[in-house]
N, C-alpha and C positions, 0 to 999 in steps of 0.2 A: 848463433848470434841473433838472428832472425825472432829464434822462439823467445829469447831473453828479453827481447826490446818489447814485445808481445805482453812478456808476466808484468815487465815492469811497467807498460800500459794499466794491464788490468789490475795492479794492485795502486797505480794513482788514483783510476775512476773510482777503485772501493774506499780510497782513502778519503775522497773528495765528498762521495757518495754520503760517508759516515760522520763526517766534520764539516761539511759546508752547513754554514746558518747551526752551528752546534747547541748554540745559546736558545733558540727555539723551537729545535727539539727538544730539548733537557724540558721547557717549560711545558712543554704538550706533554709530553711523558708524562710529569708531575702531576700536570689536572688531569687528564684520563686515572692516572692513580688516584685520588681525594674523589674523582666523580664515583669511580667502583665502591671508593673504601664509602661514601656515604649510603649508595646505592644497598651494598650488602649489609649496610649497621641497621637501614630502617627496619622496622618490626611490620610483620606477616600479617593483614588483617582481610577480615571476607564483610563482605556487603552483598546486597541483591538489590538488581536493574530491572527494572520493570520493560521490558526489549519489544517494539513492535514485532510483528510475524511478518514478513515478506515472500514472494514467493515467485517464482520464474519459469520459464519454458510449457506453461501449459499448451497441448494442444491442442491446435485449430479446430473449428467444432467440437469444444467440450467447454463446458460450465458447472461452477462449483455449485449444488444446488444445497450441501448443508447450512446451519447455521455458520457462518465465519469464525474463526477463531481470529483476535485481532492480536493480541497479545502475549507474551509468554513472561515467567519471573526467572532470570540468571541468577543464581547463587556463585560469585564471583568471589576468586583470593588472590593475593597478592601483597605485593608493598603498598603500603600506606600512602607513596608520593605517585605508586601507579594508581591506586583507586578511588583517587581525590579526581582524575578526569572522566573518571566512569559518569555519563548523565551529564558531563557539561560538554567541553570544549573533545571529547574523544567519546564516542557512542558503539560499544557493542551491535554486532548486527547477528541475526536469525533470518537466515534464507534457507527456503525448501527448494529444491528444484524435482520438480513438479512432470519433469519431460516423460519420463517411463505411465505416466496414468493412463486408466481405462476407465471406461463408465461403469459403476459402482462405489463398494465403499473401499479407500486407502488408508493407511496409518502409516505416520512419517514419524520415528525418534528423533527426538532434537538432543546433540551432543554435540562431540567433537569437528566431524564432519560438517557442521552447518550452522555451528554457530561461529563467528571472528571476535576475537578479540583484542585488546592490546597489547605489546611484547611484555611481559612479565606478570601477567596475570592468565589466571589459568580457571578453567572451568571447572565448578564442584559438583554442579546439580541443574537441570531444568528445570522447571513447575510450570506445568506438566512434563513429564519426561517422553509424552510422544502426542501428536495430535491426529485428529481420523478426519480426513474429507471426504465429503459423496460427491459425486462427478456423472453427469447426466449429458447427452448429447444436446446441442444448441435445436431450438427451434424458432420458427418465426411464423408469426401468422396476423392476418389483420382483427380487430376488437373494436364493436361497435363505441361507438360513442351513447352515452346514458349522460340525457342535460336533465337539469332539476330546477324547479320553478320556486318561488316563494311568493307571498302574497299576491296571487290572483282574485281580482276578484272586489278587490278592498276599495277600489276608485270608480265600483259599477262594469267595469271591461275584464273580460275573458280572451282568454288566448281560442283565435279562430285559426291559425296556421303556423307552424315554424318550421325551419329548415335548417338542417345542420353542415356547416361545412369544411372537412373532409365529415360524412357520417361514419367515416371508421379511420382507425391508425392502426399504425403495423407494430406491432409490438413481439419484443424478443428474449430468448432465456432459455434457462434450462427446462429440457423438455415437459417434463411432467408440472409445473408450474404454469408454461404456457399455456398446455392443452386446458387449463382451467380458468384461462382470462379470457373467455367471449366479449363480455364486456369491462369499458373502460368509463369512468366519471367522472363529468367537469362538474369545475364549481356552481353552487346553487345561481341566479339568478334572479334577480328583486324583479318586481313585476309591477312596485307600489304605485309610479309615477308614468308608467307606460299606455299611453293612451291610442296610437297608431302605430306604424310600422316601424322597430328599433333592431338595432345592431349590436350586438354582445362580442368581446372577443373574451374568452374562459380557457381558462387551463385545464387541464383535463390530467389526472391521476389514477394508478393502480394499486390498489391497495397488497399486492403482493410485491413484498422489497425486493423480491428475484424477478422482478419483471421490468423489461424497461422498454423507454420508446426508441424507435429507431429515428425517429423525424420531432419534431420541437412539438413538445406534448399542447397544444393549444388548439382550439376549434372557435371556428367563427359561428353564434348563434345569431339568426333574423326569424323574429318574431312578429306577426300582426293580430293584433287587438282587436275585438269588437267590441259595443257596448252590449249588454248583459238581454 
């Protein structure tokens, strides 16, 4: 009697289960049917995304010292209503992960493994299908300061002493880049109107794009004039 009352439980909750709110199921059924049936009528079409190159897990003391690769082209297919978000409102992404590198040269294929895409579109091709990066241990070291004058001279007065300050900044990179930046160069300095003792503050630059400062690239120049 026990186990009867039991079935006849579990076959109310199934009934209730399958007929409550009947009217809106019937109506979900129906659109998820019109949304597939749309979904599988659209026609198969491929485009190409032009995908920034991203990149993760490098390690600590190591720097990329080749040219960058910045970009890579997807050759992308799909339906027509999935590849109208490709470039706008949904973005393809390319990430390398980068964790296993050593100092030298790598090649990483870009494919299934690292490139994302959106659900229903599927990858045909990369351009390029693999990228190579060099990888150099980090260095650091200080780089004198090189200040540069113009027009000395022109108002009768020469430069009798100047004093540069920090005369060096610390500048950082991949190794073999560093070891070639002894020095570092601020901007020129006008001289036209300088008749006593004057104050300059200049920026100061490395002409190697693998090079950078570790502290706000600027120098203070104090210069004193004499007359000629």
């Amino acid at each position: 009697m026990i186990r009867l009352l039991n079935v006849m439980r579990s076959l109310k909750w199934i009934r209730n289960l399958l007929f409550q709110n009947f009217g809106w199921k019937l109506l979900s059924l129906a659109l998820a049917v019109i949304i597939w049936a749309v979904v599988a009528t659209e026609p198969e079409l491929a485009t190409f995304a032009n995908v920034g190159l991203e990149y993760k897990n490098l390690p600590e003391g190591l720097e990329i010292s080749s040219d960058p690769v910045s970009s890579v082209v997807l050759e992308l297919r799909g339906p027509s209503g999935a590849l109208r978000g490709v470039g706008d409102a949904i973005h393809p992404e390319v990430v390398i992960d980068m964790s296993g590198a050593q100092s030298g040269e790598h090649t990483y294929s870009i494919g299934d493994r690292n490139v994302k895409v959106m659900r229903g579109v599927r990858l045909v091709r990369a351009i390029p299908s693999e990228v190579r990066f060099n990888f150099e241990p980090r260095r650091t070291r200080m780089a004198r300061v090189n200040v540069r004058f113009l027009n000395e001279g022109q108002n009768g007065y020469q430069i009798e002493s100047y004093k540069v300050d920090p005369p060096e900044l610390e500048v950082t990179g991949p190794r073999s880049h560093v070891s070639r930046a002894a020095i570092v160069v601020a901007d020129p300095i006008d001289l036209a109107g300088v008749t006593g003792t004057a104050e300059f503050r200049v920026n100061v630059f490395t002409d190697d794009s693998f090079v950078r400062f570790l502290d706000t690239p600027e120098a203070l120049v104090t210069v004193t004039m004499k007359k000629k």
